[in-house]
C-alpha positions, 0 to 999 in steps of 0.5 A: 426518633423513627427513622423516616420511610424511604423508597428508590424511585426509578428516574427513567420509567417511575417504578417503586422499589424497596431497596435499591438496585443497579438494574431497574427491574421494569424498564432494564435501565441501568443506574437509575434508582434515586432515593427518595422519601416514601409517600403515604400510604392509602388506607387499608380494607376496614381501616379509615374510609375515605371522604364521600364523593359528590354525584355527578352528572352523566351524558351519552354519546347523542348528546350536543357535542361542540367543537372546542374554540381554538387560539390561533399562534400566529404561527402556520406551521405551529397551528397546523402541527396542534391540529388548527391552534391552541385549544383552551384548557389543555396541557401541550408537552414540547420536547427537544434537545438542549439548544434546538429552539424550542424557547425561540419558538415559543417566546415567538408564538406568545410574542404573536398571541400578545400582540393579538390582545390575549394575555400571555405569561413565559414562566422561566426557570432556566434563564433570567429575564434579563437574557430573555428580554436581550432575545426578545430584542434580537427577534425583534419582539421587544414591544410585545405585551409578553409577561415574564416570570423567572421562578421554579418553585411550582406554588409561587407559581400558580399563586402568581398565576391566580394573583389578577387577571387570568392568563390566555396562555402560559410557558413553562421553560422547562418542566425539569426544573421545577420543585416543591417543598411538598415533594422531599426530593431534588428537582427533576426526580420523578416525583418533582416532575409529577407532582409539578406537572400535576398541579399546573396541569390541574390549574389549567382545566380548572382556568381555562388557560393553555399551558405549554410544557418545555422538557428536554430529552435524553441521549436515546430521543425521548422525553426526560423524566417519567413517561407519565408526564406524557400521559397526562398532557393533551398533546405531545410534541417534538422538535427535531434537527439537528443544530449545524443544521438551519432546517427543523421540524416540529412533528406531533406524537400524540394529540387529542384534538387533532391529527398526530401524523402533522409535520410543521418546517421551519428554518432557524435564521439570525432573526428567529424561526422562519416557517418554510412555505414550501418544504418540499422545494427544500428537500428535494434540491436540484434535479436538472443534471440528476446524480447516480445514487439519488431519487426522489420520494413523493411521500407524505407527512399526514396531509402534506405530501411532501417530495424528499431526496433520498441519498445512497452510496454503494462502494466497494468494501475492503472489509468482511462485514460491509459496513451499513449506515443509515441516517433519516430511515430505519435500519432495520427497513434498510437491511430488508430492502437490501435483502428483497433487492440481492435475492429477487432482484439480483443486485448483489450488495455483499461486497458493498458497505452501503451509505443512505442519507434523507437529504435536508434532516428529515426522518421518513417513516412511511413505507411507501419509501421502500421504493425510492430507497431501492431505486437510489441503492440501484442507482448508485451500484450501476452508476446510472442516474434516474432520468431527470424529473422523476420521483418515485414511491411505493412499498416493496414487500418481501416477495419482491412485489411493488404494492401502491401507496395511499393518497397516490393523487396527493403525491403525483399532484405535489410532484408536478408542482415541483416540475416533476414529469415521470414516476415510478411506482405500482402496477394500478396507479393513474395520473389524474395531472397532465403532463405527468408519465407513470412508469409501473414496476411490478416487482424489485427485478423491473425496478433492476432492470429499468434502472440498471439498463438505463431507460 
């Protein structure tokens, strides 16, 4: 009898190797080669054709373009993440680490679009329906019409799925574990979630039902399994936070029917996920007896503007490398605003370790945090406070320049809603709201001498 073929599949980015090896030789991880069975081969040049294909029709970019129909989830901060609700026929991928809530998210969401008259099917793999149905009573939402299914065989699946009236919505929880017996491999490997996504995903276009993804994600933030996986589905989310924290923060890295810079804020409660209405009242905190060491950014999550603490500590170091940590920004931005601050603006760090926090869980990824983030390093190495009520954004080039920020009349609209009377930011920006000041630096040696001198 032959000896069946075997390859060594790589577990973190999908690469085929003949034999295996410690060291994956196209991602560089490291002992992530898993032995599996070998597929079949295609066909050779000159061996067995492959079956006719049927013509299709072509269009052109004049044509009639409709907008597709969305399903609204009930819930605001979800649809403003997916770009304005569900779109039928798509495939939306949400990861998050273990216990964040995506499950509670999702089993609130289809709780909402049961009651709405659509029908809804959560698909479990992780929990019975006994221990779903206890958390549906704990939310409140035992009288939704909500279907369940506990099973993680990926073609009793479907065939439930098909079996009657076709579902509006359907939640996979989690795509890691599902199998096939197609696919001669363990649950979770690459080749079981490809194949298993594959296939719902194909049901999907094919019914026109929305099918919610749930994947967990590894130690370095990403999504379990293949990096295919988010290739082939309509849009990718995250959900963020941490879990001694209540606040999270649903953020979309990729979406085809909508913005990919929206952020949804939620606050995890005893009864469920509760959409904050107001995100930046909550992460700006009180600003009536303003601290050294804190400033306040006017930045923007995609269309929000959204005003965020910014926290910095510099104290004395007793060692040789100055420590320097970091939690809510990158690194790498720290180091070269700390950089800009000690040679154009004279701020000496070197005997400092400096701290700087993103108060309330958020991460910042905007540039035009450069300037809120030197202005709180400045702020806590002289021991002066900000003025009360000011905010600051703008970005710091290498030259020690202050460049202006985009979307300025969003941030200092937001700001003022929020009481906030000054700002500091770049040479050329108008204030279109009354009663709000700007207070222009031209370059990292103004922003010293404003804060350090105490104006």
């Amino acid at each position: 009898m032959a000896r069946p073929k075997v390859q060594y599949v790589c577990q973190s980015c999908g690469a085929v190797a003949a034999r295996w090896a410690g060291r994956c030789d196209a991602c560089g991880a490291w002992n992530t080669l898993a032995e599996e069975a070998a597929g079949q081969p295609l066909p050779a040049a000159g061996g067995k054709r492959l079956p006719k294909g049927r013509a299709i029709r072509l269009t052109t970019l004049s044509g009639d373009i409709e907008t597709p129909p969305r399903l609204t989830s009930g819930i605001g901060e979800l649809d403003r993440v997916t770009g304005g609700g569900l779109v039928p026929g798509s495939a939306v991928l949400i990861g998050g680490d273990p216990g964040i809530g995506k499950s509670t998210l999702l089993l609130q969401a289809l709780a909402m679009m049961a009651r709405a008259g659509h029908s809804c099917v959560y698909v479990s793999g992780e929990e019975a329906a006994a221990q779903i149905s206890l958390r549906a009573k704990r939310l409140g939402l035992a009288d939704a019409p909500l279907s369940l299914l506990t099973e993680t065989h990926v073609s009793d699946i479907i065939a439930t799925l098909k079996d009657g009236a076709r579902p509006a919505v359907v939640v996979i929880d989690s795509i890691q574990t599902l199998w096939s017996s197609v696919i001669e491999a363990a649950p979770g490997t690459v080749s079981q979630l490809r194949a298993g996504a594959e296939s719902l995903i194909r049901f999907a276009k094919q019914t026109g039902c929305v099918l919610l993804l749930v994947g967990h994600v590894t130690k370095e933030g990403q999504i379990a399994g293949p990096r295919v996986i988010e290739h082939m589905v309509d849009t990718v989310l995250y959900f963020e936070g941490e879990r001694g924290h209540q606040y999270r923060i649903l953020r979309a890295v990729k979406n085809r029917f909508g913005p990919t810079d929206e952020i949804g804020v939620f606050e995890m409660t005893g009864r469920g996920l509760r959409e904050v209405a107001n995100p930046s009242a909550l992460f700006m905190g009180e600003h009536d007896s303003p601290a050294a060491g804190a400033a306040v950014l006017a930045g923007m999550e995609g269309a929000r503007p959204l005003l965020v603490e910014v926290q910095a500590l510099a104290a004395a170091s007793q060692l040789a490398t100055p420590r320097r940590a970091v939690v809510g920004w990158d690194a790498a931005r720290l180091s070269m605003v700390l950089a800009v601050l000690e040679t154009r603006g004279g701020a000496r760090f070197a005997g400092h370790d400096v701290y700087l926090n993103i108060a309330g869980g958020l991460r910042v990824r905007e540039p035009a945090a450069d300037l809120a983030a030197a202005a709180a390093l400045v702020s806590s190495l002289s021991g002066n406070p900000l003025p009360a009520h000011t905010a600051v954004f703008g970005e710091l080039a290498l030259s020690g320049a202050v460049r202006p920020a985009a979307q300025a009349a969003a941030r200092i609209r937001e700001a003022a809603k929020l009481g906030i009377k000054s700002i500091i930011t770049a040479p050329g920006v108008k204030a279109e709201t009354k009663g709000v000041t700007i207070r222009e630096v031209e370059d990292a040696a103004a922003l010293v001498a404003l804060i350090a001198g105490g104006q």
